[in-house]
C-alpha positions, 0 to 999 in steps of 0.5 A: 500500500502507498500512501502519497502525501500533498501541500503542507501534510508533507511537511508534517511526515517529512515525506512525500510518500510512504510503503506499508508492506505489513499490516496495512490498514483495512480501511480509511478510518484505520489508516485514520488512526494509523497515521495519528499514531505515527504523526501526531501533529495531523491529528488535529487535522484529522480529527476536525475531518478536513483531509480529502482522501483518493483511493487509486485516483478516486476521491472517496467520502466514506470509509472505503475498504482498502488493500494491501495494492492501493494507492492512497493520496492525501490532501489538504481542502483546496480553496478556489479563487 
């Protein structure tokens, strides 16, 4: 599973993106609490649900089942103007 991460949520992770090979999260919402764990500082962010989420190119708004060959984008609320 590959979790891709946009804008400033790179800045949290440090990362543009990251594997999980073991244990991967069943779906959004267990990602959800995975990625708190592991990054503390998104949880307010997580928590105030204002992260989108795509599974494989596609933008999903429930708590999608996931598998371990999924790609998972992450990303801010976008603003237009």
């Amino acid at each position: 599973m590959k979790i891709k991460y946009f804008a400033w949520i790179k800045d949290i992770t440090n990362k543009d993106y990251e594997e999980i090979n073991k244990n991967h999260p069943k779906n959004i919402e267990d990602l959800k609490k995975v990625l708190n764990s592991h990054y503390p500082d998104l949880k307010k962010h997580m928590n105030k649900n204002i992260l989108r989420f795509a599974v494989n190119m596609e933008y999903v708004s429930t708590n999608k089942n996931l598998n371990s060959s999924d790609e998972i984008a992450i990303f801010p609320p976008v603003s237009g103007g």
